[in-house]
C-alpha positions as CSV (number, residue, x, y, z in Angstrom):
1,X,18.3,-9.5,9.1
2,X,17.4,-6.6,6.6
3,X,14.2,-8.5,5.7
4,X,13.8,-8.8,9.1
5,X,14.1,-5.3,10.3
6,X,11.9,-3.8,7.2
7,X,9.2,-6.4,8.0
8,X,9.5,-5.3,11.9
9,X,8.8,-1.6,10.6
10,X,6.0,-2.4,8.4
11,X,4.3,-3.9,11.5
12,X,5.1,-1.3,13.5
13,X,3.4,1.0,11.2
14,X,0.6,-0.8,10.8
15,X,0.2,-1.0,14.2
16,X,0.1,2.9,14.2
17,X,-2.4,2.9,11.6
18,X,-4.7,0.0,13.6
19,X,-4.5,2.4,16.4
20,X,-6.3,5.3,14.5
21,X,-8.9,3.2,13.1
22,X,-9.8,1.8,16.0
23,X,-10.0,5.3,17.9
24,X,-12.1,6.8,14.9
25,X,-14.5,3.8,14.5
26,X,-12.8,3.0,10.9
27,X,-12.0,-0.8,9.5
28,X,-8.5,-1.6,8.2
29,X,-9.3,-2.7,4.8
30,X,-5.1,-2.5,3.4
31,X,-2.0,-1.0,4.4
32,X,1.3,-1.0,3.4
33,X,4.5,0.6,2.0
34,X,4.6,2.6,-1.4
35,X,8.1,3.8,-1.9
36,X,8.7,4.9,1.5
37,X,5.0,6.5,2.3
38,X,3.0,3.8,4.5
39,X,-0.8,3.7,3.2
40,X,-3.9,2.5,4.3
41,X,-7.4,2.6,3.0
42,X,-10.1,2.2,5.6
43,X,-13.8,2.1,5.9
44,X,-16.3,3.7,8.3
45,X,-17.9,1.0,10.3
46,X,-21.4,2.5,10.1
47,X,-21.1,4.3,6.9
48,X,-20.0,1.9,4.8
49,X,-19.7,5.0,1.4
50,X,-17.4,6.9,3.6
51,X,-13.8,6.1,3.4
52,X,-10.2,7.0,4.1
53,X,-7.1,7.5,2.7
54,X,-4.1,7.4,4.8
55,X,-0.9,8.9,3.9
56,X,1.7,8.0,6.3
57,X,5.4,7.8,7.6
58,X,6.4,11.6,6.5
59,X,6.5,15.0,8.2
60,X,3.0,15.8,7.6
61,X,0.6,12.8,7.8
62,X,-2.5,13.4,5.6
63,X,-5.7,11.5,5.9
64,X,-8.1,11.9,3.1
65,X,-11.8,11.6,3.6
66,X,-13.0,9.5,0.4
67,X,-17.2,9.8,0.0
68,X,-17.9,7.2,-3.0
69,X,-21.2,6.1,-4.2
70,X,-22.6,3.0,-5.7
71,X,-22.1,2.9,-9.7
72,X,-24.4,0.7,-12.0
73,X,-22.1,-2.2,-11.8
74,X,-22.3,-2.2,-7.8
75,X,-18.9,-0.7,-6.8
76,X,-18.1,1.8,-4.6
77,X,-16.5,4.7,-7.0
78,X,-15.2,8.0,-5.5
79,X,-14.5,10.9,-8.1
80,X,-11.0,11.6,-8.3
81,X,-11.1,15.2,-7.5
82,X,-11.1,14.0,-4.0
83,X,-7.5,12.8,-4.7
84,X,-6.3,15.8,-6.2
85,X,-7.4,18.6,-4.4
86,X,-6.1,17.0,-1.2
87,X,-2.9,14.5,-2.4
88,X,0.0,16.1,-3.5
89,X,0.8,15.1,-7.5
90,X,3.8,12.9,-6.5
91,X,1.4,11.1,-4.2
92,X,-1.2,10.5,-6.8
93,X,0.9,9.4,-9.8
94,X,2.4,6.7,-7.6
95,X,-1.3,5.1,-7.5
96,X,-1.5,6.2,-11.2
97,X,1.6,4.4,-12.2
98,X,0.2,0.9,-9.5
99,X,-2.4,0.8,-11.9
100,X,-5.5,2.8,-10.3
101,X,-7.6,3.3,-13.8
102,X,-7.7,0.4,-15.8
103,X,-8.1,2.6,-18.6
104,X,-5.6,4.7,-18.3
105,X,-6.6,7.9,-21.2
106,X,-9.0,8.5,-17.8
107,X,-5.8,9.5,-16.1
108,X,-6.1,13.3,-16.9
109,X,-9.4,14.0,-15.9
110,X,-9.6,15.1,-12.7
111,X,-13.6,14.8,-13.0
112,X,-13.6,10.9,-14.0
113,X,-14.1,8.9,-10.8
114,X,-12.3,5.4,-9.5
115,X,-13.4,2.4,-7.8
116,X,-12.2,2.1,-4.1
117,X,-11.7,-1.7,-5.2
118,X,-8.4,-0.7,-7.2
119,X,-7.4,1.7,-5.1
120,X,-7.2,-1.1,-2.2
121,X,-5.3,-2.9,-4.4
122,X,-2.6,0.3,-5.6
123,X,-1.5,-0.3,-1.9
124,X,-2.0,-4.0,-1.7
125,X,-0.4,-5.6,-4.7
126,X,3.0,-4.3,-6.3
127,X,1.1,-3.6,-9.9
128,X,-2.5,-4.3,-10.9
129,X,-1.9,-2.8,-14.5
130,X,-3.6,-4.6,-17.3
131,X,-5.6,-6.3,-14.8
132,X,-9.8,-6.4,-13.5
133,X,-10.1,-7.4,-9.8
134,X,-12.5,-10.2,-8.6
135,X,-14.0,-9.6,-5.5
136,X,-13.5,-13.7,-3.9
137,X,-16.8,-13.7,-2.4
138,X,-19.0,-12.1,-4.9
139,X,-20.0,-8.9,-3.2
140,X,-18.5,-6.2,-4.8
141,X,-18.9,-3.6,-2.1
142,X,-16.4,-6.0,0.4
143,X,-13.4,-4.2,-0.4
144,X,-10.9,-6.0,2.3
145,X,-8.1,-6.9,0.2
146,X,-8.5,-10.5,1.9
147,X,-11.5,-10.5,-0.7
148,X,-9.6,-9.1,-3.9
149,X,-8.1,-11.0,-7.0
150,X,-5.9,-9.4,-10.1
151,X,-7.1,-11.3,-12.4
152,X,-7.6,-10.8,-16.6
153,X,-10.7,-9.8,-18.1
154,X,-11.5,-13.3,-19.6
155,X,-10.6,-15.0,-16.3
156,X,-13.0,-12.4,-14.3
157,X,-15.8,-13.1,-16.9
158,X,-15.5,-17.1,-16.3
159,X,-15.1,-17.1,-12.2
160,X,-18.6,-15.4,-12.4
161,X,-19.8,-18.3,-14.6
162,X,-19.2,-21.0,-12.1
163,X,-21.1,-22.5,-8.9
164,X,-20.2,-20.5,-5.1
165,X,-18.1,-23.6,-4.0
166,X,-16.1,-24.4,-7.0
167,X,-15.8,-20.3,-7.6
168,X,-14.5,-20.1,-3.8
169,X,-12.0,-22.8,-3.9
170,X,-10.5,-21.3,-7.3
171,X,-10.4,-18.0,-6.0
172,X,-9.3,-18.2,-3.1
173,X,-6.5,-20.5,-4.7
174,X,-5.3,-17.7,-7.2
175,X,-5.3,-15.1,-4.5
176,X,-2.9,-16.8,-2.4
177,X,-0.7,-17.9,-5.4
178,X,-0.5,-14.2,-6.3
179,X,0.4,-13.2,-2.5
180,X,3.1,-15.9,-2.4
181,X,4.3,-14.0,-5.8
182,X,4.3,-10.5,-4.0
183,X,6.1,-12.2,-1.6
184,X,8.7,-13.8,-3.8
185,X,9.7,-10.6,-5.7
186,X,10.1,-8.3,-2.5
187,X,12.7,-10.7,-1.4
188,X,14.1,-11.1,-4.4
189,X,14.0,-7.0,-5.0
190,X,16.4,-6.7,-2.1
191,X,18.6,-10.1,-2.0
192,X,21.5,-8.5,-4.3
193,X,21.6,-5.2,-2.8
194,X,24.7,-3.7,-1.5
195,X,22.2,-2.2,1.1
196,X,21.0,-5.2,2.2
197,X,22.6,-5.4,5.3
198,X,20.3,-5.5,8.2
199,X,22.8,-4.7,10.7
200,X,24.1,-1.6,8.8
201,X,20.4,-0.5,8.2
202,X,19.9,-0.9,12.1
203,X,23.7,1.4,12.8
204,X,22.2,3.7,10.4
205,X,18.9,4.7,11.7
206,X,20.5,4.6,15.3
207,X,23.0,6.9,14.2
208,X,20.6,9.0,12.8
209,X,19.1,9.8,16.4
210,X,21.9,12.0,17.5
211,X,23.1,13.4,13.9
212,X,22.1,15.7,10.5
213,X,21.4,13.3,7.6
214,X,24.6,14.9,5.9
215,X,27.1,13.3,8.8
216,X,24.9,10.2,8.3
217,X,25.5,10.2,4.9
218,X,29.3,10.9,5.3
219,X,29.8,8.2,7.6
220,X,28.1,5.7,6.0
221,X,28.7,6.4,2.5
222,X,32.0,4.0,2.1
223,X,29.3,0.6,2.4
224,X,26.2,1.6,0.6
225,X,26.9,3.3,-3.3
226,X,25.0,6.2,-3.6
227,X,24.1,9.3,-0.7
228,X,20.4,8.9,-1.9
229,X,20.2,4.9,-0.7
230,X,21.7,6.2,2.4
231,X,18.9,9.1,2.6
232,X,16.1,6.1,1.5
233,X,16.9,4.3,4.3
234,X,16.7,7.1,6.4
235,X,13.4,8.1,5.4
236,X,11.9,4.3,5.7
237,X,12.2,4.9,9.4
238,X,10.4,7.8,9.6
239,X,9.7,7.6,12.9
240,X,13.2,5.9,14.0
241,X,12.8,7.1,17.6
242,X,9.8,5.1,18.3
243,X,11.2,2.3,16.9
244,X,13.9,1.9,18.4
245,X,12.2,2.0,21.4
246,X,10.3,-1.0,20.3
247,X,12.7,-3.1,19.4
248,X,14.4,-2.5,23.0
């Protein structure tokens, strides 16, 4: 049921974000949860340089506009100031810490620049540290992350050796083995948890509609260990109200 309910709330969310793209002429090219902020990268459909960063599920959603340029290996690179001047530091050190420079003594310099490609795949994939991405179809300016690969360097360097079918099949092969692993270790992130409970989760956040997060939090606190799991939950279902309503 837990599984359940989060999984209900991540398409909820990304319904809200499919909304705004579709009202501002953008293409969904990833969303998805980091922590408890919902992200989404998405492309102008006419301007294919221009991008966006969504920041969402908190007070104060933030949408950052991302204008990248081709480098001279064919991606799409954005400098990072972009980030910084608009992204609060928490914000940016989570897609630091995913893995968004594969080198990472380029963290520090705010005037070093990132490839859109890996910041797709910061929101898409759990980690892509220590990792290149293949782009599945060869064109490394299709940043959908239906068309991106962690993969290692040597592996990278070999996919681009082989013929279009055989270099398909294989790809396309690895990316879904890696998405069944994503898969795999969210449920297994949450199977031994004492907050696992998708029927407490769902009292919680109804609970939450008519009372402070501290009565919440006293209430609730004999069944889930610590006041900030309690407060984690809370702040999943950011916008609870809506939800709800939904699920009605």
């Amino acid at each position: 049921m837990f599984r359940d309910l989060k999984h209900q709330y991540a398409n909820f969310m990304q319904g809200k974000i499919k909304k705004y793209a579709n009202g501002n002429g953008l293409k969904v090219l990833v969303s998805g949860f980091i922590d408890n902020y919902y992200m989404a990268v998405c492309q102008n459909t006419k301007q294919n340089l221009k991008y966006t960063l969504i920041v969402e599920n908190i007070k104060q959603p933030l949408t950052v506009e991302l204008n990248t340029y081709l480098n001279q290996d064919s991606y799409h690179v954005c400098n990072l100031y972009q980030l910084t001047n608009q992204l609060p530091n928490k914000i940016i050190q989570k897609l630091m810490d995913r893995g968004l420079y594969k080198t990472p003594n380029l963290q520090r310099k705010n005037t070093s620049s990132f490839a859109i490609h890996r910041l797709v795949c910061c929101i898409g994939y759990m980690s892509i540290n220590n990792t290149t991405i293949h782009h599945i179809n060869k064109n490394k300016t299709d940043n959908d992350i239906n068309n991106l690969t962690p993969i290692s360097l040597s592996v990278n360097i070999f996919l681009d050796t082989i013929d279009d079918y055989n270099h398909m099949l294989l790809a396309g092969r690895m990316f879904k083995d890696i998405v069944d692993d994503k898969i795999k270790k969210e449920i297994n992130k949450h199977r031994y948890s004492v907050a696992s409970n998708g029927n407490l989760h769902k009292d919680i956040i109804e609970y939450k509609q008519q009372h402070q997060t501290k009565e919440v939090v006293n209430k609730f606190k004999q069944y889930i260990r610590t006041p900030q799991a309690i407060r984690d939950i809370i702040n999943y279902y950011f916008y609870v109200r809506d939800f709800i309503k939904e699920l009605a």
